[in-house]
C-alpha positions in Angstrom: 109.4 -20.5 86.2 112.5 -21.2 87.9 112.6 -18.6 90.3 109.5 -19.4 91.7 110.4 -23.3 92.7 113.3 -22.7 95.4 112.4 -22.5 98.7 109.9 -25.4 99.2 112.1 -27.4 101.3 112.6 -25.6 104.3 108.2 -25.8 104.5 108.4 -29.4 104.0 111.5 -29.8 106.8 109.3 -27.8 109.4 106.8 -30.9 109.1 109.5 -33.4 110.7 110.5 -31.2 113.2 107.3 -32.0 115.7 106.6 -35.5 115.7 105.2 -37.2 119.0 106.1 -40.7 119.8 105.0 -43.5 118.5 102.5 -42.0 116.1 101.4 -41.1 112.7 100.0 -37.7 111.5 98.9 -36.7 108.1 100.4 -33.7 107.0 98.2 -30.7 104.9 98.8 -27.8 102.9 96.3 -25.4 102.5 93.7 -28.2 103.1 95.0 -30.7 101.0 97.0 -33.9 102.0 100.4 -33.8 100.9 102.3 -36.8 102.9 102.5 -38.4 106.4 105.0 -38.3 109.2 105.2 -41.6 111.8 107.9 -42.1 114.8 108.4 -44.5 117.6 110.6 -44.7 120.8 112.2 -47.7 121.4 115.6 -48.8 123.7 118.4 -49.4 122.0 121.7 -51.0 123.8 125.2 -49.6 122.1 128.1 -49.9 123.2 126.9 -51.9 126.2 124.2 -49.3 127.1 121.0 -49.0 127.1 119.7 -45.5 125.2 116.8 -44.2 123.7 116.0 -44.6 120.1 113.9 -41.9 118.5 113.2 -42.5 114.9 111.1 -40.2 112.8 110.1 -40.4 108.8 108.3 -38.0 107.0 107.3 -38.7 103.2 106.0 -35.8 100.8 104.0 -37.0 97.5 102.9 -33.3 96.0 103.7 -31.1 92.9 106.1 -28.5 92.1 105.1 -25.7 89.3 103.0 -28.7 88.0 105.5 -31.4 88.3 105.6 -34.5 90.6 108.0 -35.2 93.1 108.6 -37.6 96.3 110.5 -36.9 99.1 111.3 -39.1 102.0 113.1 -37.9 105.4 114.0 -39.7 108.1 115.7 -39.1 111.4 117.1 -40.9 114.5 118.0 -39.6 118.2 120.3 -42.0 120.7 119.7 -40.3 124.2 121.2 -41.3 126.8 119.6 -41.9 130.4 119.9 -38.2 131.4 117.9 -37.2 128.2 120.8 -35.4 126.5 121.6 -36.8 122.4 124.5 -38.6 122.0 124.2 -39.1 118.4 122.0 -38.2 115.6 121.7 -39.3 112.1 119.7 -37.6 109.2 118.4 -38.8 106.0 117.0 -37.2 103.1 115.6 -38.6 99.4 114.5 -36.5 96.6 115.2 -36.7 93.0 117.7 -38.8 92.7 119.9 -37.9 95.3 120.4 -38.4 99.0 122.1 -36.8 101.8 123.1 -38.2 104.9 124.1 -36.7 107.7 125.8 -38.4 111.4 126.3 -36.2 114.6 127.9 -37.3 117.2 127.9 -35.0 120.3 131.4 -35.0 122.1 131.7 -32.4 125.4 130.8 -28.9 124.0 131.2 -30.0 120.2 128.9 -32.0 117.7 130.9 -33.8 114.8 129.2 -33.7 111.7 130.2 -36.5 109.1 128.5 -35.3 105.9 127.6 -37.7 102.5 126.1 -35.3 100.1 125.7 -37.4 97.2 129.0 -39.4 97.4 130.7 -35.8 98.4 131.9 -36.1 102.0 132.5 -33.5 103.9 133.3 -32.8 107.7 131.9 -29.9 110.4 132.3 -29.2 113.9 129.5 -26.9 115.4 130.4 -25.6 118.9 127.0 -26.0 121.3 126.9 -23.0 123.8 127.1 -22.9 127.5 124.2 -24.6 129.1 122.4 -24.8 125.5 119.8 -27.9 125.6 119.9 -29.6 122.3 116.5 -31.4 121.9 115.3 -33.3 118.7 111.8 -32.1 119.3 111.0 -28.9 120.9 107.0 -30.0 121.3 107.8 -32.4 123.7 108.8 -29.8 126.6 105.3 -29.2 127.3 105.2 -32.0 129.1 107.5 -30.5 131.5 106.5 -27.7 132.2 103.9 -25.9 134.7 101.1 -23.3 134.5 103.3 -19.7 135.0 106.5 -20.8 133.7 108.2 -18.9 131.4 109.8 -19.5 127.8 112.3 -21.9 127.2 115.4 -22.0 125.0 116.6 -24.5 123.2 118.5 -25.6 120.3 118.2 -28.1 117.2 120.7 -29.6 114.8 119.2 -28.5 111.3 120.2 -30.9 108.6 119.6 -28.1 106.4 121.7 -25.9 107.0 124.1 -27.9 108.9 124.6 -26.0 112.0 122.4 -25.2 115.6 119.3 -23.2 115.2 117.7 -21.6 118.4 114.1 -22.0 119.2 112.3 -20.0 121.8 109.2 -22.5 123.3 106.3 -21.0 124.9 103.4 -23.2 126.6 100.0 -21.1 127.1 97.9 -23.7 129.4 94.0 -23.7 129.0 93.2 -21.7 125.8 89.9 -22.4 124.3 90.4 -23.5 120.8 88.2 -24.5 117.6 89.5 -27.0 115.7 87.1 -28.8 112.9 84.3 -27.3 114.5 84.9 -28.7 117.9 85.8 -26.0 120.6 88.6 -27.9 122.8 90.4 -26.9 125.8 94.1 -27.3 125.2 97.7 -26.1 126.0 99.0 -24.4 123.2 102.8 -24.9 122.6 104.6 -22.0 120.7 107.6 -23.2 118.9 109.2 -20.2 117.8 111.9 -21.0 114.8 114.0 -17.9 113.8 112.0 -19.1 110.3 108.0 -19.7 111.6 106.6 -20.1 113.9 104.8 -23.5 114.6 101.5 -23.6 117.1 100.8 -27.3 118.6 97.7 -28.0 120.4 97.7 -30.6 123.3 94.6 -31.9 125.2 94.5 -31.9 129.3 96.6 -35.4 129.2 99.3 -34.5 126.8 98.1 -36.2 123.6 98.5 -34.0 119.8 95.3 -32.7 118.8 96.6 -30.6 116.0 99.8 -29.0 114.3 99.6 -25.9 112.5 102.8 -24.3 110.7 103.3 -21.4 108.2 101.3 -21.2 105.0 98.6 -23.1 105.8 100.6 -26.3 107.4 98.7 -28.7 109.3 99.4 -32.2 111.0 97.0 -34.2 111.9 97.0 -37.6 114.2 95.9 -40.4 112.3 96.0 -43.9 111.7 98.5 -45.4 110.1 96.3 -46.5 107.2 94.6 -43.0 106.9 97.8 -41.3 107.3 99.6 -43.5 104.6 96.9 -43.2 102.6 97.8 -40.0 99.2 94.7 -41.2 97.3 91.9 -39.5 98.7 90.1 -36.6 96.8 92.0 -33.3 97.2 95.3 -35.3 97.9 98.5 -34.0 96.4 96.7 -31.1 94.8 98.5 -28.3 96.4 101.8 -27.3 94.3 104.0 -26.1 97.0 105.7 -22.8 95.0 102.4 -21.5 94.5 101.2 -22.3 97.9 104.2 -20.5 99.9 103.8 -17.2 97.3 103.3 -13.6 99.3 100.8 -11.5 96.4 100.9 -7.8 96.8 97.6 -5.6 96.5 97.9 -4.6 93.0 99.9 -6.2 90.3 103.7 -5.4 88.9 103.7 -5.4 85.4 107.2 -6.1 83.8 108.6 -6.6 86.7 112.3 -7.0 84.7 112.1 -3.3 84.2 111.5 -2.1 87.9 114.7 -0.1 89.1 113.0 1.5 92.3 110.7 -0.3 94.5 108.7 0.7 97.7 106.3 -1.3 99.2 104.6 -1.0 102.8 104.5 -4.2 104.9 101.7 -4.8 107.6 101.1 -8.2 109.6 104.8 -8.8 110.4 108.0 -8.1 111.7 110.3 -7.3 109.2 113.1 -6.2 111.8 115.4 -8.7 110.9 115.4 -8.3 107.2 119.1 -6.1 105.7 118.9 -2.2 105.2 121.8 -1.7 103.3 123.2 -0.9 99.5 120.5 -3.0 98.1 117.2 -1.9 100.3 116.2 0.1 103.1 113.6 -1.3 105.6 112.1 1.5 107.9 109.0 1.3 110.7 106.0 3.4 110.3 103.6 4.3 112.4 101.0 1.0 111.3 103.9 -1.2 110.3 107.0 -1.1 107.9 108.5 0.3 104.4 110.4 -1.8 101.9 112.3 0.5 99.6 113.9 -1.6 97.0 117.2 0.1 94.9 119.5 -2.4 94.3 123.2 -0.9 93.6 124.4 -1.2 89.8 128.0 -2.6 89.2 130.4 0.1 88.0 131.9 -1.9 85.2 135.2 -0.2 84.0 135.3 1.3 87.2 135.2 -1.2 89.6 138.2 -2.8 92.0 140.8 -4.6 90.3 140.3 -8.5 90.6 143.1 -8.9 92.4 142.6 -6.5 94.9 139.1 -7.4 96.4 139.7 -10.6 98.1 142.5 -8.4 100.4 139.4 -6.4 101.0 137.0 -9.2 102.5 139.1 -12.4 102.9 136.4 -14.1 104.9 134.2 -14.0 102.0 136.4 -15.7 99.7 137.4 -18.8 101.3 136.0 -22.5 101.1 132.6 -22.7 103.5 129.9 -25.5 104.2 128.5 -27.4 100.3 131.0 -24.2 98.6 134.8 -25.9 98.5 136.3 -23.1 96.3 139.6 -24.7 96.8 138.8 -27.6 94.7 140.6 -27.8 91.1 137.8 -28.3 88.9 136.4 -24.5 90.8 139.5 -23.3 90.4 140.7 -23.7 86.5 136.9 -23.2 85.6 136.6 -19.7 87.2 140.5 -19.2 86.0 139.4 -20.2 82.4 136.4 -18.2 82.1 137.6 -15.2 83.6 140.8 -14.8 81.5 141.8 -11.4 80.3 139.2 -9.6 82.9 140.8 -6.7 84.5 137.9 -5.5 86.4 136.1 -8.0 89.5 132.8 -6.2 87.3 133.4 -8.2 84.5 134.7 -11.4 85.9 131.6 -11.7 87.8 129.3 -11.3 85.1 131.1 -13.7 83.0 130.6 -16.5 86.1 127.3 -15.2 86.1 126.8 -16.1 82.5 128.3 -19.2 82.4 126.4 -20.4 85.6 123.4 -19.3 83.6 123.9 -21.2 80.2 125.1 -24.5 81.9 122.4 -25.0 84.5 119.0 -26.7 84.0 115.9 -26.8 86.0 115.0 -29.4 87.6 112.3 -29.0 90.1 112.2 -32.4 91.9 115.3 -31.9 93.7 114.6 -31.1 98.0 118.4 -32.3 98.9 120.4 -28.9 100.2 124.1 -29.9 97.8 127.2 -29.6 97.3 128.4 -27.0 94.5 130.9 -30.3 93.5 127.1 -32.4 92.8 125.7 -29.3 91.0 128.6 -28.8 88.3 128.9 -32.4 88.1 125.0 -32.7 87.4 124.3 -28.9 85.7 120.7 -29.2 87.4 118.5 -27.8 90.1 116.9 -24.7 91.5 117.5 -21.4 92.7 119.7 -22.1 95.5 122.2 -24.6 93.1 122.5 -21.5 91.4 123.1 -19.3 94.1 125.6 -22.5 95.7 127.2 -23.0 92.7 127.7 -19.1 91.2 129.1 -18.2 94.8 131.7 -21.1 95.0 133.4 -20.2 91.2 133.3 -16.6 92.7 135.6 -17.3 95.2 137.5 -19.7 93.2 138.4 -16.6 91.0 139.5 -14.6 94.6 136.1 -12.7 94.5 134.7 -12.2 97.8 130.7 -13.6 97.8 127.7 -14.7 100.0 124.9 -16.1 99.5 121.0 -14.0 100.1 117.4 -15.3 100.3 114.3 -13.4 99.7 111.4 -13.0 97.4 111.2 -12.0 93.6 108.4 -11.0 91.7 107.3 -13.1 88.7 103.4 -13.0 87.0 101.4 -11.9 89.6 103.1 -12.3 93.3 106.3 -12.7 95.1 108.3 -16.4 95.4 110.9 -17.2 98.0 114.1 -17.0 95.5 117.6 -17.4 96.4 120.5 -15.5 94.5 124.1 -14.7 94.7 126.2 -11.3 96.0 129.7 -10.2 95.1 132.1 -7.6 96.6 133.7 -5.2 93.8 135.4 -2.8 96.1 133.2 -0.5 97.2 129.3 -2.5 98.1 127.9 -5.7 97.4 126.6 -6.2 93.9 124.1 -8.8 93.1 123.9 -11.3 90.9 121.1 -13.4 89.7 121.6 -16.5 87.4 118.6 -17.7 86.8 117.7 -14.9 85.0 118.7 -14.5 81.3 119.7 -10.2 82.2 122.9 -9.8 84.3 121.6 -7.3 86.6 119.3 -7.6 89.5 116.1 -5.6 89.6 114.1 -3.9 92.6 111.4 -6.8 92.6 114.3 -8.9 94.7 113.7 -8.2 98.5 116.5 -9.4 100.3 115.2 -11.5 103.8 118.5 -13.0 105.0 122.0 -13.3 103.9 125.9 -14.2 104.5 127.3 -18.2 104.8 125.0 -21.0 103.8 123.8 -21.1 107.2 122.8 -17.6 107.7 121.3 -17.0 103.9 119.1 -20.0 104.2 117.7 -19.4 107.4 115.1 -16.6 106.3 112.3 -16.0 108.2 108.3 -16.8 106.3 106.6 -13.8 105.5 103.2 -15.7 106.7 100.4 -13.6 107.0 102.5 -10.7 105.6 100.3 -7.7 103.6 102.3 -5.9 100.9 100.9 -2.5 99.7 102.9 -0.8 96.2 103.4 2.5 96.8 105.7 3.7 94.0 107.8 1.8 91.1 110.5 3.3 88.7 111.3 1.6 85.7 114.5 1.5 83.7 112.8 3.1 80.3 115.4 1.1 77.8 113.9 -2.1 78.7 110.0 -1.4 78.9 108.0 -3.6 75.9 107.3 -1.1 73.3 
């Protein structure tokens, strides 16, 4: 079950990422309420100024695999009088724990001042020439023209913790039904390098709708009726079943699949890796998704000592992964003792990452791999967090991937782990009870935190099996 509860935060962040001001919208998935949004705009004096204040909270009440969980989010912009942030500060509650996050935007740099659950970290993200940093990309289409063309700009993902580029388009005067009303409306494309977001505004500016990825919606209400989680249908949607991607026929065992090929339609899969793991390929009606991930050579693989000279970037301390702690350190040093081979000391982090951990699906705070050995608790991407950082800790180069793997009857947004051993990149998955990875993982995005856990939403995505191999020793008899 754990594989399939991982990514259901970055579905629920894209909800507080279009807020108008001073408003409250309910927010759906799949038809059924799952939490509100509000935000205001208010002037603020600091520092002897007078700025613009622009607060926005967004609370989740839902399920995950059948379990309850709250999450609460909240955000606040200071811009100054030329509409440019001066500082930003990010909040976010969920099981437990909290992160909190302060920008502050000095020239061509924004400071980040990180507390991720008592462990504080620091980040400087460099903004590019002439980039616009916005807290809201929806709001541009209130400056914009018929015949004007898309518009870059750039928003500080707490996530993550770095900039991510969205690409805005405004088409003026569609004809849209919405609820079985046809409107009239400008319809604003916010184009994430993850979804794409489509928000619909009437003649005088005002949100008639927002619809996200996976069945997303926001909707204006009142404050009462937005606040309100009771209703019939409320809170019935579990979020890791919601955001699955089911394939036309079913994989049986998929534990056993060595070679996987699938044909994509209904999305661009050019960004997704070709490489050891996968090759991705257009066709002539839309893409192919061959799946054979490489096997570790064991005896035969690099020395340990020699693989970090190999890939040095990919062994030192990065965002939430401080591999140059002690307690990483005489852990990895411990459990890798007497390993001649980076083969074997991998699996053995593997293992132990496996046997410690335990699931715990109410978590939606992105932490540190200090938190998650502290705590021995979370999801797929504390795994994949905490595996890579005792990987580098030994001097083994590793990044982090996102994707899909297959489990019952469709495919869940997973996360898991990649090591260097001299030759390729070797997966490893620890969430899994068998050390190796099998063709059922598709690979959308990979590299730093950053990179990894910014994959793209297969939404609306069709997946056709065309052939699977099976490793014979480990088909049920």
């Amino acid at each position: 079950m754990l594989r399939r509860a991982c990514f259901w935060l970055f579905f629920v962040a894209l909800a507080s990422g279009a807020v108008a001001t001073d408003s409250w919208l309910g927010i759906y998935l799949q038809g059924a309420k799952i939490g509100f949004a509000r935000s205001s705009e208010r002037p603020e004096v600091r520092d002897g100024r007078t700025l613009r204040r622009l607060e926005s909270e967004t609370r989740i009440e839902s399920q995950m695999l059948g379990s309850s969980f709250s999450m609460r989010m909240q955000s606040i912009t200071w811009l100054n009088a030329a509409g440019k942030p001066e500082r930003m500060q990010f909040v976010t509650e969920s099981g437990g724990r909290k992160q909190t996050i302060a920008a502050e935007f000095i020239g061509d740099q924004i400071d980040l001042d990180v507390d991720n659950n008592g462990e504080r970290a620091k980040k400087q993200l460099t903004i590019p020439k002439g980039a616009r940093i916005v807290d809201d990309p929806t709001f541009l289409a209130r400056e914009w023209r018929l015949g004007q063309a898309a518009q870059e700009v750039y928003i500080v993902d707490p996530v993550t913790l770095a900039l991510v580029k969205n690409t805005v388009l405004v088409r003026k005067a569609q004809r849209e039904r919405v609820d079985g009303v046809e409107f009239t409306v400008d319809v604003v494309e916010v184009r994430d390098p993850r979804a794409t977001s489509r928000v619909l505004l009437n003649e005088a500016g005002d949100l008639i709708r927002i619809f996200g990825p996976m069945g997303m919606e926001m909707r204006p209400e009142t404050a009462e009726k937005a606040q309100d989680l009771t209703a019939t249908g409320s809170v019935s949607s579990d979020l890791g079943f919601a955001t699955r991607v089911r394939t036309d026929r079913r994989i049986d065992q998929p534990d056993t699949v060595r070679h996987l090929v699938l044909d994509a339609q209904g999305f661009d899969l050019a960004r997704m890796p070709s490489d050891g793991h996968q090759t991705i390929t257009r066709t002539a009606n839309g893409w192919r998704i061959d799946v054979h991930p490489k096997l570790p050579r064991g005896a035969t693989s690099a020395a340990l000592g020699a693989v970090a000279r190999q890939q040095p970037e990919w062994v030192r301390p990065d965002s939430l992964m401080p591999s140059d702690k002690p307690a990483f350190r005489q852990r990895a040093t411990r459990i890798t003792a007497g390993a001649k081979t980076v083969a074997v000391a991998a699996e053995r982090l593997r293992d132990d990452v496996y046997r410690m951990m335990r699931t715990n699906t109410s978590i939606a705070v992105l932490r540190d791999a200090t938190e998650i050995l502290r705590t021995r608790e979370g999801l797929c991407r504390d795994h994949a967090i905490l595996l890579g950082t005792l990987l580098r800790a030994a001097g083994i180069p590793a990044r982090l991937c996102a994707g899909l793997v297959y489990d019952d009857d469709a495919f869940f947004y997973h996360a898991w782990t990649e090591y260097w051993d001299g030759s390729g990149w070797i997966g490893l998955d620890s969430t899994r009870p068998g050390p190796r990875l099998t063709a059922t993982h598709m690979k959308l995005a990979q590299g730093r935190l950053e990179d990894a856990f910014q994959f793209f939403v297969l939404d609306g995505a069709k997946l056709k099996v065309i052939s699977i191999e099976r490793d014979r020793s480990k088909e049920s008899r």
